[in-house]
C-alpha positions in Angstrom: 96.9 127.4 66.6 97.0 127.6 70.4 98.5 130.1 72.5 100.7 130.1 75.4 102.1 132.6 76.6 105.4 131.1 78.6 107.0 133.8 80.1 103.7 134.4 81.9 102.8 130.6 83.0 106.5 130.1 84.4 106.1 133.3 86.2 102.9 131.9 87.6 104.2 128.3 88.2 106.8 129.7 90.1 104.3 132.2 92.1 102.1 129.5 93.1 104.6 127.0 93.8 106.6 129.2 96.1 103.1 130.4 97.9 102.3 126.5 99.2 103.5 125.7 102.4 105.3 122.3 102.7 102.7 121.7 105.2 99.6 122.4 102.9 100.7 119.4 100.5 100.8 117.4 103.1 105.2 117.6 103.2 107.3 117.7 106.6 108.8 121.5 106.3 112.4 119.9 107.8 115.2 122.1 109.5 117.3 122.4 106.3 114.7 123.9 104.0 115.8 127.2 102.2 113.3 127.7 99.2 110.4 129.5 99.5 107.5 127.7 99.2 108.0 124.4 98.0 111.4 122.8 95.8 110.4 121.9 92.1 111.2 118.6 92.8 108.3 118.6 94.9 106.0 119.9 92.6 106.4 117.4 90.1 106.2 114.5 92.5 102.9 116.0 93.5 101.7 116.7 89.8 102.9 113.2 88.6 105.4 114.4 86.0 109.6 114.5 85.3 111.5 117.0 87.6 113.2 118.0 84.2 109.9 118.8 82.9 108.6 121.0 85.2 111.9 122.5 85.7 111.9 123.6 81.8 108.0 125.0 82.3 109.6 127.5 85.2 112.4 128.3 83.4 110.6 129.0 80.6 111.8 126.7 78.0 109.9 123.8 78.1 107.1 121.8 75.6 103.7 123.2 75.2 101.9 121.9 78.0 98.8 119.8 77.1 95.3 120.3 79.2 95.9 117.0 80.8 99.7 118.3 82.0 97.6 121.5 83.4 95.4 120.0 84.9 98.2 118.2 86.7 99.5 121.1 87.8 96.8 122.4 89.2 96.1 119.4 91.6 100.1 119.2 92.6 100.0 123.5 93.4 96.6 123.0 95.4 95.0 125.6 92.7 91.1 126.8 93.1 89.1 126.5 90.5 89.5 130.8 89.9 93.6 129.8 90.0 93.0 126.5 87.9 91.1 128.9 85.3 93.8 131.2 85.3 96.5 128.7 84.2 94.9 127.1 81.4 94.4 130.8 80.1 98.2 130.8 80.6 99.0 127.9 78.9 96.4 128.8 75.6 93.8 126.6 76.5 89.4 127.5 77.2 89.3 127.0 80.7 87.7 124.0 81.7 83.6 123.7 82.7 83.0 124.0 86.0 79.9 121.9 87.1 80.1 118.5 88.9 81.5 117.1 86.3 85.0 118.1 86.8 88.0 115.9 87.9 89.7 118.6 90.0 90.3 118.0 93.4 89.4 121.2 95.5 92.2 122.6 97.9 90.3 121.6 100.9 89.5 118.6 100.2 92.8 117.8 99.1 94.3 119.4 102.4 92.7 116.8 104.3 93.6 114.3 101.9 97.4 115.1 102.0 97.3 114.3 106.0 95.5 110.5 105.4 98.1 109.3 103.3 99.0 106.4 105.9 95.3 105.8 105.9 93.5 103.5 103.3 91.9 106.9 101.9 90.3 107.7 98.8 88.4 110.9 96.7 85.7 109.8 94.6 83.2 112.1 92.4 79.3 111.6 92.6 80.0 109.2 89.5 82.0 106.9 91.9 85.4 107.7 89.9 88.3 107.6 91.6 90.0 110.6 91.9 92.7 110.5 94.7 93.6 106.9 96.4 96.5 106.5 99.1 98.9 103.6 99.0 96.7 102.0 101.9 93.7 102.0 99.4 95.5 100.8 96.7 95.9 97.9 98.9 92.8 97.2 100.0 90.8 98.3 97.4 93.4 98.2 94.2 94.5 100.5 91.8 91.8 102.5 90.1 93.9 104.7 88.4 94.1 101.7 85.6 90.4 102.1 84.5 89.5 104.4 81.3 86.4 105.8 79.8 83.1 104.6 81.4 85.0 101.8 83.6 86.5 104.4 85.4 83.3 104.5 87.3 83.2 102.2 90.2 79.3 102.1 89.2 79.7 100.7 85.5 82.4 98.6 86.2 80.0 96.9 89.4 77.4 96.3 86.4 79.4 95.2 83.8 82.9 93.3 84.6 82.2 90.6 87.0 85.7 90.6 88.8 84.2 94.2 90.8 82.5 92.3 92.9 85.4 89.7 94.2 86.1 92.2 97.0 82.9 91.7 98.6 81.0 88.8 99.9 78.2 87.4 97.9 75.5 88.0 100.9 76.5 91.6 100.2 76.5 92.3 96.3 72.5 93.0 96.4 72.6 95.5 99.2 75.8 96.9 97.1 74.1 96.8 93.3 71.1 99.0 94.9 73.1 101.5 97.1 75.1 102.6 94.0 71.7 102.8 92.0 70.2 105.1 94.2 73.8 107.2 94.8 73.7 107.5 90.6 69.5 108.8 90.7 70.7 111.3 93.2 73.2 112.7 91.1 70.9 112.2 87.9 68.0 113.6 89.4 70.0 116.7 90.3 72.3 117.2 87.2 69.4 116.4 84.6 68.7 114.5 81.6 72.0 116.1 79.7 74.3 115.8 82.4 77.2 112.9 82.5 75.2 111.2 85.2 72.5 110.6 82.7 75.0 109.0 79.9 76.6 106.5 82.8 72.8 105.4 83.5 71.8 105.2 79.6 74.8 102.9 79.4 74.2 100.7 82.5 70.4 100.6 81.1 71.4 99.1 77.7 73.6 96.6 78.8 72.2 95.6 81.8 69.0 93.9 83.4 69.7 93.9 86.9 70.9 97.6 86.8 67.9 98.2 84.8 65.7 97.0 87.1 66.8 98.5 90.3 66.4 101.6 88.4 62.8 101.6 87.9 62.3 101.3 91.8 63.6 104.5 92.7 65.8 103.5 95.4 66.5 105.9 97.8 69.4 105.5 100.6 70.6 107.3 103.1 74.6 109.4 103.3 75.3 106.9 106.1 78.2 104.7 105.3 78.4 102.3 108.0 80.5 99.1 108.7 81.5 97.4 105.4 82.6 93.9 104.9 85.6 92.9 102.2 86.6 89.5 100.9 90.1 90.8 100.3 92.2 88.0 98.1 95.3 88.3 100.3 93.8 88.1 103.8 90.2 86.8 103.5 87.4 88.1 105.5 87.6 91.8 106.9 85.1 94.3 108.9 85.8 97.8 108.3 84.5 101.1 109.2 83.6 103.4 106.9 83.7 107.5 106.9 82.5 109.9 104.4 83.1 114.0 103.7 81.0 115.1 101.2 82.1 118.1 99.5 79.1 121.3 100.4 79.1 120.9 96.0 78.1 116.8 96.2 80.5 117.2 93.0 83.0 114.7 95.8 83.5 112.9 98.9 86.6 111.6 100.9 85.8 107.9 101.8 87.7 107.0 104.8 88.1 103.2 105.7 89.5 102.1 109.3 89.3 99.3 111.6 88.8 98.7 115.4 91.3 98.3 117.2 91.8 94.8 119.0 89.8 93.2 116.6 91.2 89.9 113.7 90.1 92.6 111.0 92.1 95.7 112.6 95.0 92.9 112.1 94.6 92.0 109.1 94.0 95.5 107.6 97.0 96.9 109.1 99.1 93.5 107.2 97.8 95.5 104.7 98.1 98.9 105.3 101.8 98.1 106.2 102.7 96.9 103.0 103.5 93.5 104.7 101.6 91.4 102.5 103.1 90.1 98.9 101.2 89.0 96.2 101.4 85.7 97.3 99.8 86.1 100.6 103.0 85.7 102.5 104.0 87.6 105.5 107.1 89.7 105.0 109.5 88.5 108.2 
């Protein structure tokens, strides 16, 4: 039977939530706030959850919290892993592993994050899952957040579902297949044979070739991400330029796409940066 002690979490909730600045979840403070900290109504927009639920978690008379609700939590509060730890100890559960392997978004990388969300942004972990994506890089890139068990990786799904590579031109899927080859043997080659790096490429290895054979090259690239082209279905051809943050853990990185300005591709990007595209491919007037 598991554990939680909920006087103790809603005391903590409402510690941590009234600690973070508006400004350090990437929220305008405003003339007319009151509260401490941040509202709960912020809190659950940034955890992804019902005001009325986290409202019942403070007070405390709310459900048993699962690990995935927690781990929620700690992403919308901005939690270190030492503060992350500390609430699932609250809430009855073993606190998660910590290794590269973990989904949670560290505080300063999600600091830097919260002030990119009008930029086609995105945090991804060394397994090329999606962690974090702006509304811009929803747009251009689509909606990861859809994928589940091994497709979540950008690197399976590359190998394995066909419609991956629509975004990019065919000149370019060769150059693409071998850069994520080589960005999986990094993480492989430092994780080891028992790590989750070394399950994605058994996977890719049994179902397929070309993955298969890139593989026993050893490719080797370079950090660099330089200018990157897109066939995106709405607008055609684009030119973008790419920026990277790698977290000092290589556990994640904050990909960063822009355009330049002047340019038909800084155009077109900003159609669809600005929401001003539909489905159809029409220009809202």
């Amino acid at each position: 039977m598991i554990l939680v002690d909920r006087a103790r979490l809603a005391e903590y909730l409402r510690s941590r939530r009234e600690a973070l600045r508006p400004e350090d979840a990437g929220l305008p403070r405003g003339q007319r706030r009151r509260t401490r900290g941040l509202r709960r109504e912020e809190v659950a927009v940034l955890s992804d959850m019902s005001i009325d639920y986290y409202t019942r978690l403070e007070q405390p008379r709310g459900p048993h919290p699962s690990e995935q609700i927690l781990g929620a939590l700690a992403r919308g509060l901005r939690l270190s892993l030492e503060e992350r730890d500390h609430l699932f100890h609250l809430g009855g559960y073993p606190t998660p592993r910590r290794s590269a392997d973990t989904g949670h978004v560290n505080p300063g990388m999600m600091r830097i994050f919260d002030g990119l969300r009008d930029a086609a942004a995105l945090v991804v972990s060394h397994l090329g899952e999606t962690l974090l994506q702006t509304g811009p890089a929803v747009a251009l890139l689509g909606d990861d957040s859809v994928h589940t068990g091994p497709a979540r990786s950008r690197h399976y799904r590359w190998f394995t579902d066909p419609a991956a590579r629509l975004l990019y031109p065919v000149e370019e899927h060769a150059e693409q297949s071998r850069v994520i080859v080589a960005d999986l043997l990094v993480s492989y080659t430092r994780d080891g044979v028992r790590s989750r790096a070394a399950e994605l490429a058994d996977d890719l290895l049994t179902v397929s070739p070309e993955f298969a054979a890139l593989w026993r090259e050893h490719p080797v690239t370079g950090a660099y991400c330089g200018p990157q082209r897109f066939a995106h279905p709405l607008v055609g051809a684009l030119e973008l330029n790419c920026q990277r943050l790698i977290d000092p853990d290589q556990s994640q990185q904050l990909v960063v796409y822009t355009a330049t300005p002047g340019t038909v591709s800084h155009d077109k990007f900003s159609l669809i940066c600005g929401g001003l595209v539909t489905d159809s491919g029409a220009a809202r007037s």
